[in-house]
Backbone bond lengths (Angstrom), bond angles and torsions (degrees), N, CA, C in turn:
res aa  C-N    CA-C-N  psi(-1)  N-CA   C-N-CA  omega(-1)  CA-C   N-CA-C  phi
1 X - - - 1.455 - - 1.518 108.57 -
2 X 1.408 121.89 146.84 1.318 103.17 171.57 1.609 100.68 -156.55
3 X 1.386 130.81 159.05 1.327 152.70 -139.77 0.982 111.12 174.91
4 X 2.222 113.63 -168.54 1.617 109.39 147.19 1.519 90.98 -106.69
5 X 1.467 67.43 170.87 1.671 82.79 178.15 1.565 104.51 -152.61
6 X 1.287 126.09 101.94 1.433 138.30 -172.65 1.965 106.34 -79.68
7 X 1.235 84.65 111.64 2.266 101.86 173.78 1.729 97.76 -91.26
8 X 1.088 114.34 152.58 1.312 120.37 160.85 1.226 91.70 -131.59
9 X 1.584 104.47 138.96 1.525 115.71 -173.95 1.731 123.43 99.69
10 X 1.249 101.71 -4.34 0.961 119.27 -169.07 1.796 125.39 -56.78
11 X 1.190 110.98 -31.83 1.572 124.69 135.46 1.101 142.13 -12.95
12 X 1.535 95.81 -42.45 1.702 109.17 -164.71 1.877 96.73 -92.89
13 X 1.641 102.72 -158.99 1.343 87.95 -151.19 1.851 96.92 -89.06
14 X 1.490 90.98 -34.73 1.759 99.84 177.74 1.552 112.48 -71.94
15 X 0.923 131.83 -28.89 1.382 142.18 139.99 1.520 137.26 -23.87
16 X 1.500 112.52 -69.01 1.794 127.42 141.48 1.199 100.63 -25.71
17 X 1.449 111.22 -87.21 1.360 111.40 -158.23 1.404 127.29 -49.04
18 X 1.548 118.11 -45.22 1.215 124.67 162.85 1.510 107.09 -33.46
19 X 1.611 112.76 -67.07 1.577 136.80 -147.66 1.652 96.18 -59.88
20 X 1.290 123.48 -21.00 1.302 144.56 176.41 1.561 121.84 -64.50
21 X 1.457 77.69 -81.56 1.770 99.13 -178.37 1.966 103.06 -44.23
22 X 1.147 139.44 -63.81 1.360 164.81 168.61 1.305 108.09 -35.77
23 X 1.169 95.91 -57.94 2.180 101.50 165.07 1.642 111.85 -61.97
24 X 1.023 114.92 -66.80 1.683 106.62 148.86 1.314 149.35 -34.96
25 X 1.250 109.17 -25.19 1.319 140.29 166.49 1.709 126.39 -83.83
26 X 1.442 99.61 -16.86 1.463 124.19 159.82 1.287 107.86 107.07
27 X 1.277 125.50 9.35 1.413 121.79 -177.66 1.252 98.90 -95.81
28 X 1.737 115.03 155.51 1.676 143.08 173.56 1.528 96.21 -74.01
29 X 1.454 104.32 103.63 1.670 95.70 160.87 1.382 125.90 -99.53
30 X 1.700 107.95 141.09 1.352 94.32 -174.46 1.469 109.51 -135.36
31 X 1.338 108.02 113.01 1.539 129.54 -174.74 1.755 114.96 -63.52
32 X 1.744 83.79 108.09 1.606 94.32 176.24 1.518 119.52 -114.42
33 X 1.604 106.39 96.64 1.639 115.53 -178.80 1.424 119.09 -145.75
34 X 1.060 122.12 -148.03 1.842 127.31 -171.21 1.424 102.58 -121.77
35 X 1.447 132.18 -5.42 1.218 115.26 168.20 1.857 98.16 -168.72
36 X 1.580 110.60 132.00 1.399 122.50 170.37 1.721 98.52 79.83
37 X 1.285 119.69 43.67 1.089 125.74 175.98 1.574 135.14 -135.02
38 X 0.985 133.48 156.09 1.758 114.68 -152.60 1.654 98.16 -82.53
39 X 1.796 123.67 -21.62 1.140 110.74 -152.49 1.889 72.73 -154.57
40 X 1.727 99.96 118.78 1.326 122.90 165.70 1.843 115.74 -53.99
41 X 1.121 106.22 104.70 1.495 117.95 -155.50 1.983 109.26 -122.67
42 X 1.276 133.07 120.13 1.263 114.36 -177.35 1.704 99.91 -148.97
43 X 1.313 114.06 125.62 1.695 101.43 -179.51 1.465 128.10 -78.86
44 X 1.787 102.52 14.64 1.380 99.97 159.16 1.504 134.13 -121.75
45 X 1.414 92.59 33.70 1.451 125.49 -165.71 1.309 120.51 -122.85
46 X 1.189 155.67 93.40 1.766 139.10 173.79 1.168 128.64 0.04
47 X 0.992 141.52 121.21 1.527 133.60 172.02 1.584 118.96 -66.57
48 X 1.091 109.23 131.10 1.507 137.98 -176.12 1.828 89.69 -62.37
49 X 1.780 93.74 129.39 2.127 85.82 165.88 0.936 95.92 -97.94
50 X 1.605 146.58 18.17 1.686 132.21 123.97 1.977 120.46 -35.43
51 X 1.291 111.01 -39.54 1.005 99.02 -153.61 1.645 97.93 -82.54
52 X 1.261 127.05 4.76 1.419 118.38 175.96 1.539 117.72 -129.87
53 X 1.330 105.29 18.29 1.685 118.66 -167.09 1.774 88.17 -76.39
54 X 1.396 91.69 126.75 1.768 105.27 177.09 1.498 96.48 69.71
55 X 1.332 158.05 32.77 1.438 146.16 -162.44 1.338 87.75 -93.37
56 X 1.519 128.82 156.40 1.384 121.04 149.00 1.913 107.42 -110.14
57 X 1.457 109.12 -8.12 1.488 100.85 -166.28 1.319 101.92 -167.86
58 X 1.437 121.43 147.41 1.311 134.91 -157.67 1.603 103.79 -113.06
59 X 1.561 132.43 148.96 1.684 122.35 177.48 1.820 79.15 -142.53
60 X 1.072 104.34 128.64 1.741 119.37 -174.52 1.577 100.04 -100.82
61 X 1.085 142.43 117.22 1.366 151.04 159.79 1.410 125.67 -141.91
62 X 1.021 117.38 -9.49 1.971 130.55 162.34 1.268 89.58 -40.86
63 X 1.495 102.19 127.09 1.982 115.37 139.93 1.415 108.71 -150.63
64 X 1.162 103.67 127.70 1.946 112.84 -178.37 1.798 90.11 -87.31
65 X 1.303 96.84 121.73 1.352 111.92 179.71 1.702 105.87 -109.68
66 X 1.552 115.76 -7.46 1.626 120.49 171.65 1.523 98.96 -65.47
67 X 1.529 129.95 -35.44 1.292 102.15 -173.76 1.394 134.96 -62.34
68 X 1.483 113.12 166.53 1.830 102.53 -149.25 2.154 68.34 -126.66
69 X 1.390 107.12 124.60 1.352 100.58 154.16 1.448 103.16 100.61
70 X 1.164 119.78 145.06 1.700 139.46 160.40 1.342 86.46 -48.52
71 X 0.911 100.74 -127.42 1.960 118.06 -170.66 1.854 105.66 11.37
72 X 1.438 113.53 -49.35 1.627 107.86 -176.98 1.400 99.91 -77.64
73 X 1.358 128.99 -47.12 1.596 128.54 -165.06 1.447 94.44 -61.41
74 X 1.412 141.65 -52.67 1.033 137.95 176.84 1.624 132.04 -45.90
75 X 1.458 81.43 -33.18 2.167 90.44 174.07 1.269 103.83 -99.92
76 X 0.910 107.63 -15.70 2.275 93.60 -168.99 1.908 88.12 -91.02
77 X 1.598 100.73 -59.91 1.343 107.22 -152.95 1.430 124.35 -76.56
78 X 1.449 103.92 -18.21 1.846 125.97 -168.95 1.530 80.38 -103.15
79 X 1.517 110.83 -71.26 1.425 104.22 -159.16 1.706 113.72 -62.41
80 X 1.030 124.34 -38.44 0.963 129.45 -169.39 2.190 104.68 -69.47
81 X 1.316 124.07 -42.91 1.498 113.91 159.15 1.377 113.28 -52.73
82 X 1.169 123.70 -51.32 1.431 121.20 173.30 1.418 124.84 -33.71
83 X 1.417 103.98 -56.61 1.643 120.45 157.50 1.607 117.36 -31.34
84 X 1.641 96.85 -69.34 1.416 108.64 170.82 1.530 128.47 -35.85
85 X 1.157 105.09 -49.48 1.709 117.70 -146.59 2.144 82.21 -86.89
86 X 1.514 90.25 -43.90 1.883 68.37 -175.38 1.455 117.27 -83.48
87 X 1.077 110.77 -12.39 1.550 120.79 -171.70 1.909 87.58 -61.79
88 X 1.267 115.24 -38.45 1.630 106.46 -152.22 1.152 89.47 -89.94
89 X 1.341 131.21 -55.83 1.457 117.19 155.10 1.157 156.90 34.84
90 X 1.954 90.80 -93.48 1.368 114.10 154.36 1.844 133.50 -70.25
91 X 1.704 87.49 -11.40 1.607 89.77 -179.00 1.902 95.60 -110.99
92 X 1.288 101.95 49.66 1.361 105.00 166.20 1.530 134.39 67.77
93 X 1.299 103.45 11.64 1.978 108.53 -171.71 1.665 78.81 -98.79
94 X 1.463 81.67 146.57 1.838 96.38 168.30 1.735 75.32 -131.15
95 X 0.801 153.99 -99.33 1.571 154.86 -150.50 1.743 101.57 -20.47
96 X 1.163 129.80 112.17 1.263 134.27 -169.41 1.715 121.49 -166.19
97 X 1.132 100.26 97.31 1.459 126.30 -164.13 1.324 101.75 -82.12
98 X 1.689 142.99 138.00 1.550 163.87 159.50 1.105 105.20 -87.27
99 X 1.231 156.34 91.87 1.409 120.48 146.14 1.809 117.78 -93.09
100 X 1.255 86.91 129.05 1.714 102.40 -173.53 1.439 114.18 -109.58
101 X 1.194 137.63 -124.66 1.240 127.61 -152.44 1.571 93.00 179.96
102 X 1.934 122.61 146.08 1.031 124.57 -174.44 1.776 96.06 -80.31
103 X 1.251 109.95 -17.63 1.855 89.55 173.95 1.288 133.73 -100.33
104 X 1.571 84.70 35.27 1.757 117.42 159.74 1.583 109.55 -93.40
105 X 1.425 109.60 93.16 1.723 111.07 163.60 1.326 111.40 -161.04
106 X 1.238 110.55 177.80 1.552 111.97 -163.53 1.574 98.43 -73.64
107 X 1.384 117.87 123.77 1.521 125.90 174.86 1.185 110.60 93.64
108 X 1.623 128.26 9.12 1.539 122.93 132.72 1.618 122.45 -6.31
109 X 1.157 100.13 120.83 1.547 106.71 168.60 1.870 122.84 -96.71
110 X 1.328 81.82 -34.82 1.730 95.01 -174.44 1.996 109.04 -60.41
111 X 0.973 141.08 132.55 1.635 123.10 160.03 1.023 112.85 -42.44
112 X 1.409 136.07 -26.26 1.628 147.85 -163.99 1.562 83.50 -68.87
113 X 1.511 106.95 -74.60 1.335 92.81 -148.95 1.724 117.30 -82.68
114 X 1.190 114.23 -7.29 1.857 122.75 169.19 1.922 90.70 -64.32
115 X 0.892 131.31 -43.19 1.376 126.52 -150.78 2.186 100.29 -82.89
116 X 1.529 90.18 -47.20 1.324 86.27 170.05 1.407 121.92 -74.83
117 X 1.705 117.69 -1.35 1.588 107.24 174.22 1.584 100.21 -86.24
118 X 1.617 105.58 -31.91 1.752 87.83 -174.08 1.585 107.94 -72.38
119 X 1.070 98.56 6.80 1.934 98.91 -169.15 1.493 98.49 -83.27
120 X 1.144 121.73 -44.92 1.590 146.28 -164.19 1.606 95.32 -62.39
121 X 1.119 102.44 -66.80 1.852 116.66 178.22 1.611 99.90 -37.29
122 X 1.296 103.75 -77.22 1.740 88.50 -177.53 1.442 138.92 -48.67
123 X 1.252 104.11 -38.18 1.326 137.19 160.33 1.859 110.33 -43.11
124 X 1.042 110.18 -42.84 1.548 115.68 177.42 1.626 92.62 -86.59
125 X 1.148 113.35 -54.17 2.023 108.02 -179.83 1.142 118.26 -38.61
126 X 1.415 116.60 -27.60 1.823 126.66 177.98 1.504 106.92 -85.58
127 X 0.916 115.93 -33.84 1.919 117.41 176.97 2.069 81.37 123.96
128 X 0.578 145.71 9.38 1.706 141.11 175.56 1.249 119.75 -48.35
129 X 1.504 143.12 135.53 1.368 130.25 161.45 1.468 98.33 -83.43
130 X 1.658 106.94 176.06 1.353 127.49 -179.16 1.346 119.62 -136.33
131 X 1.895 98.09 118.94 2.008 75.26 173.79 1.528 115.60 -111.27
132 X 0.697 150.24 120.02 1.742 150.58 172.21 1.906 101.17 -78.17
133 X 1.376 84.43 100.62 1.575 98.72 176.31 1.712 100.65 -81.14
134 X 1.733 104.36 157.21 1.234 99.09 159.40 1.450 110.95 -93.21
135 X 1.719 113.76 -139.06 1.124 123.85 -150.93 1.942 83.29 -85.84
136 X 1.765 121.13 111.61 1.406 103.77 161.40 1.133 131.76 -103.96
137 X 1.254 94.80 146.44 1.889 125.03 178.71 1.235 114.72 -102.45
138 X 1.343 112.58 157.88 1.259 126.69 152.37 1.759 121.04 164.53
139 X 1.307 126.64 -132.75 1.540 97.15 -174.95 1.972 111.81 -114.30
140 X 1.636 95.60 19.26 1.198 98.48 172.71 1.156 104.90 -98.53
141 X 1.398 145.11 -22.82 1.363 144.93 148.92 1.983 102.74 87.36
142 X 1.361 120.26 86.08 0.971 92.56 177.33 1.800 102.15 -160.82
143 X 0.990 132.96 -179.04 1.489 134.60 -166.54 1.603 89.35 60.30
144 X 1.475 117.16 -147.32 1.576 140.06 -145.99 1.064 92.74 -66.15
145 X 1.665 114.79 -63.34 1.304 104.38 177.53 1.308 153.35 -67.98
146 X 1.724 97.96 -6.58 1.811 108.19 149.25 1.691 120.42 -87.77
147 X 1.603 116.12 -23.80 1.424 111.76 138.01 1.443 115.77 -16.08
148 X 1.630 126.30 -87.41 1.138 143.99 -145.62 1.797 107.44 -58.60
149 X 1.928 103.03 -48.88 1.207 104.56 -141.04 1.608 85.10 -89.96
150 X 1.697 121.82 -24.37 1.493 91.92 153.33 1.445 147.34 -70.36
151 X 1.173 107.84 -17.73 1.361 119.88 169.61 1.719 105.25 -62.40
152 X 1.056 111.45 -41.09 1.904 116.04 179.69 1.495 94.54 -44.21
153 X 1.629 105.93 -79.45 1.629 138.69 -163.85 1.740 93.11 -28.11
154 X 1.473 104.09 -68.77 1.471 99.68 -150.70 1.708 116.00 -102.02
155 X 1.158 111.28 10.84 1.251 117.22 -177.48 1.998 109.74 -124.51
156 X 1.520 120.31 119.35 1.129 152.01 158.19 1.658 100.79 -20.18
157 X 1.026 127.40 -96.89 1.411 156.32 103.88 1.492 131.31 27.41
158 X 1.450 144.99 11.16 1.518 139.30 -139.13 1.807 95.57 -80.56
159 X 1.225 121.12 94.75 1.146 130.73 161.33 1.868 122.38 -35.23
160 X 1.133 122.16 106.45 1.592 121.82 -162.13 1.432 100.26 -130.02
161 X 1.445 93.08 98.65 1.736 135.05 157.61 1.707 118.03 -47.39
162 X 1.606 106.06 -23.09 1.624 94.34 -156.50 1.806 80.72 -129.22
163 X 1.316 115.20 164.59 1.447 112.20 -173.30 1.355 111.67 -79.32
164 X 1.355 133.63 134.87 1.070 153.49 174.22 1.690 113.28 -24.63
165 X 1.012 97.20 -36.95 1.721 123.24 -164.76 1.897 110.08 -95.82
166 X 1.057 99.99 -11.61 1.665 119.31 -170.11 1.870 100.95 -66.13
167 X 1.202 112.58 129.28 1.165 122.26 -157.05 1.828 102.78 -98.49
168 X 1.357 123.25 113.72 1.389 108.58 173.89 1.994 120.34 -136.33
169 X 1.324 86.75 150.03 1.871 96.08 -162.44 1.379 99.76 -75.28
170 X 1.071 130.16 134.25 1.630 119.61 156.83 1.218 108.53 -136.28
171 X 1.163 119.29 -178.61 1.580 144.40 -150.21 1.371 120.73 -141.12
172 X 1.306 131.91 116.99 1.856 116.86 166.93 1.271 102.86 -67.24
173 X 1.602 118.35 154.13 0.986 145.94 -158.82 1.807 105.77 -81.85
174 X 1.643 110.34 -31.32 1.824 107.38 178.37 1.579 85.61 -100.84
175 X 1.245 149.09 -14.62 1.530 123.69 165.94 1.502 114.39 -48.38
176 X 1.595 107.71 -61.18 1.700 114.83 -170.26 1.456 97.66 -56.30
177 X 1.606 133.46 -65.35 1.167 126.74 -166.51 1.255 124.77 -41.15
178 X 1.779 116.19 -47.71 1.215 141.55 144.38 1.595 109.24 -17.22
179 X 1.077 112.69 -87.68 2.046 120.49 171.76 1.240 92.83 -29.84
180 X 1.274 129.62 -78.96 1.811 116.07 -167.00 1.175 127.73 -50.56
181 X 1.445 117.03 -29.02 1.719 123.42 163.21 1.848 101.81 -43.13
182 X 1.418 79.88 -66.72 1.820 94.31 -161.80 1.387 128.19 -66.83
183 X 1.881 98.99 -1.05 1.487 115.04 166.75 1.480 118.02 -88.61
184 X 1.515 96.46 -41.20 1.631 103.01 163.49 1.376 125.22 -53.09
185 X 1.606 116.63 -47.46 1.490 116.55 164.18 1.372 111.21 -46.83
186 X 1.263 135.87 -41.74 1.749 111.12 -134.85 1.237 86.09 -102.68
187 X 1.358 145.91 4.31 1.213 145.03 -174.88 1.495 119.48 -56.41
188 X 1.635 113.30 134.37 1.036 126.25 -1.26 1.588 126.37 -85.82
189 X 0.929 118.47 35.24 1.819 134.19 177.24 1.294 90.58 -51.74
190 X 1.535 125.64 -75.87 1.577 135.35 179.75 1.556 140.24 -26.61
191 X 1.839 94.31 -34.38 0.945 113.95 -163.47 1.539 111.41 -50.05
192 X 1.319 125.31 154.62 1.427 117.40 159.64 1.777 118.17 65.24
193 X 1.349 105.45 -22.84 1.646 106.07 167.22 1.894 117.59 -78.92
194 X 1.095 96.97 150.13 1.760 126.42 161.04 1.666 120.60 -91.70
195 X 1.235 110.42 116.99 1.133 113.50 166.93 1.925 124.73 -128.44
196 X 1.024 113.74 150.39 1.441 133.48 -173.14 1.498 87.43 -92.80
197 X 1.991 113.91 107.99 1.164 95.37 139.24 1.496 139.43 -131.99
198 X 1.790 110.67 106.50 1.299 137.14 -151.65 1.501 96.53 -140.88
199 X 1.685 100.82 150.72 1.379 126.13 168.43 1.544 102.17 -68.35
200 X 1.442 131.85 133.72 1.593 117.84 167.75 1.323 96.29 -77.21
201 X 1.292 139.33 -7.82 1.824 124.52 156.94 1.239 128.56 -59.37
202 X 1.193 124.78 61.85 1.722 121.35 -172.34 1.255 125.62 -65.91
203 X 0.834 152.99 139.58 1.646 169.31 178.92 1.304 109.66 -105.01
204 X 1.495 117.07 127.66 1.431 144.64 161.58 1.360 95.20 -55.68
205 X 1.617 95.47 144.11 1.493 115.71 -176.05 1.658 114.84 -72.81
206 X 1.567 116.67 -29.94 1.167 127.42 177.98 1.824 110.15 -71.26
207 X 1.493 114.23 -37.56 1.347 140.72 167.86 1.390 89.73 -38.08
208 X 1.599 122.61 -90.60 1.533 146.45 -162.18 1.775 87.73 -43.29
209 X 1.141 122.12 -70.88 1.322 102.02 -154.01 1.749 112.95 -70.90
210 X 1.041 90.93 -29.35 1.573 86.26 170.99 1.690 112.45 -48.97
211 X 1.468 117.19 -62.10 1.507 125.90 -167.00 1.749 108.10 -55.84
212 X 1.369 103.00 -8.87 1.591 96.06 172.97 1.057 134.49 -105.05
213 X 1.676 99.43 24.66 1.866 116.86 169.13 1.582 109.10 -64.77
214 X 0.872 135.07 118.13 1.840 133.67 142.62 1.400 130.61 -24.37
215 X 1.404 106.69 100.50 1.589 122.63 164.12 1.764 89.56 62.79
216 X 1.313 106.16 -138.36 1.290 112.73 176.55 2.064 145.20 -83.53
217 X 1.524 93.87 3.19 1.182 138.48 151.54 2.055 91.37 -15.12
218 X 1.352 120.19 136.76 1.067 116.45 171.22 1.779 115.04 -89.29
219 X 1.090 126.91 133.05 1.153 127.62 -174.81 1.569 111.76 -41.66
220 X 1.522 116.72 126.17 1.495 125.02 167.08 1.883 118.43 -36.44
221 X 1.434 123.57 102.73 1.254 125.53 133.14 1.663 116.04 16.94
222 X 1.152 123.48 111.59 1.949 100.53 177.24 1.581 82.53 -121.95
223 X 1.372 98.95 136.42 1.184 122.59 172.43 1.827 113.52 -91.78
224 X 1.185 128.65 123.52 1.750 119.75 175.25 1.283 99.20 -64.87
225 X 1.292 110.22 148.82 1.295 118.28 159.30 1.076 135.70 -136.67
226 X 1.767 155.74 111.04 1.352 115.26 -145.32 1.836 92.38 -101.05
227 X 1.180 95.59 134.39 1.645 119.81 -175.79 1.309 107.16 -38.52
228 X 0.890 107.56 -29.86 1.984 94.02 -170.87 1.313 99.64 -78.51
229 X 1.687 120.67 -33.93 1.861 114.22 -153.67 2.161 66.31 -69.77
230 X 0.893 125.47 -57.18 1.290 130.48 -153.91 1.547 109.97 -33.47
231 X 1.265 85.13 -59.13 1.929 107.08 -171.02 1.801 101.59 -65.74
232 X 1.435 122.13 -41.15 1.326 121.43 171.70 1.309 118.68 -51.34
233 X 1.674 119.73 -47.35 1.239 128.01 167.02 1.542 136.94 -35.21
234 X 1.697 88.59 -59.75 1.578 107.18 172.64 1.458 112.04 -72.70
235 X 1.259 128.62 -22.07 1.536 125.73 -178.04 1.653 96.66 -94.19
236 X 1.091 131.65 -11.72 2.118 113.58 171.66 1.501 82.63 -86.12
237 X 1.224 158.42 -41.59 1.456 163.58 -176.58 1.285 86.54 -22.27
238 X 1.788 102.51 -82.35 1.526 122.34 -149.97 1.793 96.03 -84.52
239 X 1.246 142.47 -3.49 1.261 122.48 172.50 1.340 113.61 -69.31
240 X 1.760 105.12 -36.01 1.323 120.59 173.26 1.273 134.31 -66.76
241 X 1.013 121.01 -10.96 1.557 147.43 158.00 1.408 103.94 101.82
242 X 1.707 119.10 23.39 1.526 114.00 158.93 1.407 114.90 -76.38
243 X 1.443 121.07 135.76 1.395 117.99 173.70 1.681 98.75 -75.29
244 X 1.249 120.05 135.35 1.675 114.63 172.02 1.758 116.59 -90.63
245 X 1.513 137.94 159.96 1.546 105.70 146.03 0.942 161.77 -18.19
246 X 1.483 77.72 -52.50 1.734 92.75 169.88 1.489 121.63 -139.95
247 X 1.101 125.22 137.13 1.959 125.60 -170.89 1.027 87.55 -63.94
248 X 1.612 88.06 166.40 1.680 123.19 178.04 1.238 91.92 -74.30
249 X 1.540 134.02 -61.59 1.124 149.29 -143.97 1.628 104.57 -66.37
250 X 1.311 107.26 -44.71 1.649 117.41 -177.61 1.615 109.64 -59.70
251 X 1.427 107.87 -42.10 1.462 115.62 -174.03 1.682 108.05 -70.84
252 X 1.460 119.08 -12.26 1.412 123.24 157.99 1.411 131.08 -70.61
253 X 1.198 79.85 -47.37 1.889 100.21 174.53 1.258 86.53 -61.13
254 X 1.263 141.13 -72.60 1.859 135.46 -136.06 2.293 93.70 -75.31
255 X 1.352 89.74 -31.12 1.801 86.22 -160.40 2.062 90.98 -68.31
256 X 1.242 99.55 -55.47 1.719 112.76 -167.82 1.363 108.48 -87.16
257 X 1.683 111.80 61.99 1.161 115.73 155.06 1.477 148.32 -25.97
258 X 1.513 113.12 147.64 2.140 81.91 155.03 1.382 81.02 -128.66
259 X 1.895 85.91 139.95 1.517 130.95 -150.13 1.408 84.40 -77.51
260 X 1.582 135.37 -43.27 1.256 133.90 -161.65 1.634 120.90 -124.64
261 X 0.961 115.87 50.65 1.725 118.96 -167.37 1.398 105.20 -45.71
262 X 1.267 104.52 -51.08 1.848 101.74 -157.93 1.479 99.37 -74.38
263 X 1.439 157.80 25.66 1.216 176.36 106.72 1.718 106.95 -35.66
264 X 1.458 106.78 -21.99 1.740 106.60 167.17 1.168 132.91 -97.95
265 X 1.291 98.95 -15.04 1.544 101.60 -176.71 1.786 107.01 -79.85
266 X 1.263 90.47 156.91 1.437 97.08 164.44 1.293 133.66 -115.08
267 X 1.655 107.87 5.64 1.851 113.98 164.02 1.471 102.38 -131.60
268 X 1.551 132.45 -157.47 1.213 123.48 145.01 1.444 111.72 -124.75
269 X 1.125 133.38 -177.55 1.551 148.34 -179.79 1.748 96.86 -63.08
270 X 1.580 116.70 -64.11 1.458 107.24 166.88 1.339 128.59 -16.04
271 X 1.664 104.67 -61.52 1.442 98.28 -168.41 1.773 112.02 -65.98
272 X 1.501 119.68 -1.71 1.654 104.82 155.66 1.352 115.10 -130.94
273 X 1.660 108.90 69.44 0.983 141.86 154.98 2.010 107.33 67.33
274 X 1.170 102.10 23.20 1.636 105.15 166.40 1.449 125.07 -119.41
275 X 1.552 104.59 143.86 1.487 114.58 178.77 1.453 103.65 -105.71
276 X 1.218 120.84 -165.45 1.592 106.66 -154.14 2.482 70.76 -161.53
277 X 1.327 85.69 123.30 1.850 93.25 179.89 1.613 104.97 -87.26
278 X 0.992 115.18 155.95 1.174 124.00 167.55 1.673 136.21 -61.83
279 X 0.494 137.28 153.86 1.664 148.51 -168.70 1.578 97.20 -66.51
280 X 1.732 127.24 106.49 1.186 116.83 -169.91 1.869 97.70 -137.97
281 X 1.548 107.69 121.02 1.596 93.06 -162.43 1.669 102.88 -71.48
């Protein structure tokens, strides 16, 4: 199939890849962000009716992670998709893709993931599908899980906040992109559904960090840690205006799981013709 099809976020690492796979796939991509992008894009700003002139289909992946606080994540990041989803709307796309995050569910602790459930909500108010990726991998290495595997690489020591034993879903990085192709096709089949996209092979968190030692490199030291001294740490970081490795906020999301994701969805990736590979270091 091919069209445009405008990503916001497209920059980032799940983003690229998408913005990739889709360009390959024969569709016109057209990059909507604040810097290195075809169409000046910001979610606390109005949307440009440049950014959907000729669009046939929308891929949602913007999140302003500078905001400091509920109250801002809520206006830039809630309010600002809201913006989005009707703005495209009104300029005629019904094809309109979410991708959210599995620590989007009811009783989220993290802001990450309360912000991506109200994101989801609107997102379904427009006719939108949703995918809640798990943790993604693959060999571009980047968000949490290039977080992690540098922290493996260069540290003696890898300090571990979340229990050893803690069970987590992830995803290769051209599977999910893959799902959004094949959500965009089946449209409107898509419309209005939730999908999980995760391996049902999950891997222990102590598992994951181990497998991201180098060649023959002896597996990283795990240090216990109890999450809060952890999470306290990384938040005097960022009060101070050091950016850390890794957010406070992320280390919430990863500790306050949901125990059962694939229990939310309401289709699977199968039914448009995708399997989801296993976790392979």
């Amino acid at each position: 199939m091919s069209g445009i099809c405008a990503i916001t976020g497209a920059s980032g690492y799940v983003g690229s890849r998408v913005a990739e796979h889709l360009s390959a796939a024969g569709w016109t991509v057209r990059r909507l962000g604040r810097s290195g992008s075809d169409v000046r894009f910001d979610l606390a700003n109005p949307v440009g009716t440049i950014a959907f002139d000729g669009a046939d289909a929308l891929v949602h992946l913007s999140y302003d992670f500078g905001c400091e606080g509920w109250r801002e994540i809520e206006r830039v990041n809630v309010g600002g998709s809201r913006r989005l989803f009707k703005a495209a709307r009104a300029a005629g796309i019904e094809r309109i893709v979410c991708v959210s995050t599995v620590a989007a569910f009811p009783g989220a602790r993290s802001n990450y993931g309360r912000a991506k459930l109200e994101i989801e909500r609107a997102a379904f108010e427009a006719g939108a599908c949703v995918i809640r990726p798990g943790l993604v991998w693959g060999s571009h290495g980047g968000a949490m899980f290039g977080a992690l595997e540098r922290a493996v690489r260069r540290l003696p020591v890898v300090p571990l906040p979340a229990p050893p034993g803690l069970e987590m879903v992830l995803v290769n990085e051209d599977d999910l992109a893959e799902l959004v192709e094949r959500m965009l096709e089946s449209w409107p089949e898509a419309s209005g559904e939730l999908v999980v996209a995760a391996s049902e092979q999950s891997l222990s968190f102590g598992a994951l960090l181990r497998s991201l030692a180098i060649g023959d490199r002896r597996p990283p030291r795990l240090l216990r840690l109890p999450w809060r001294a952890a999470w306290l740490g990384l938040r005097a970081l960022e009060l101070v205006g050091v950016t850390p490795p890794f957010r406070s906020d992320s280390l919430v999301s990863l500790v306050a799981v949901d125990t059962d994701p694939f229990s939310r969805a309401t289709t699977t990736a199968e039914r448009f013709g995708v399997r989801f590979r296993p976790y392979v270091p």
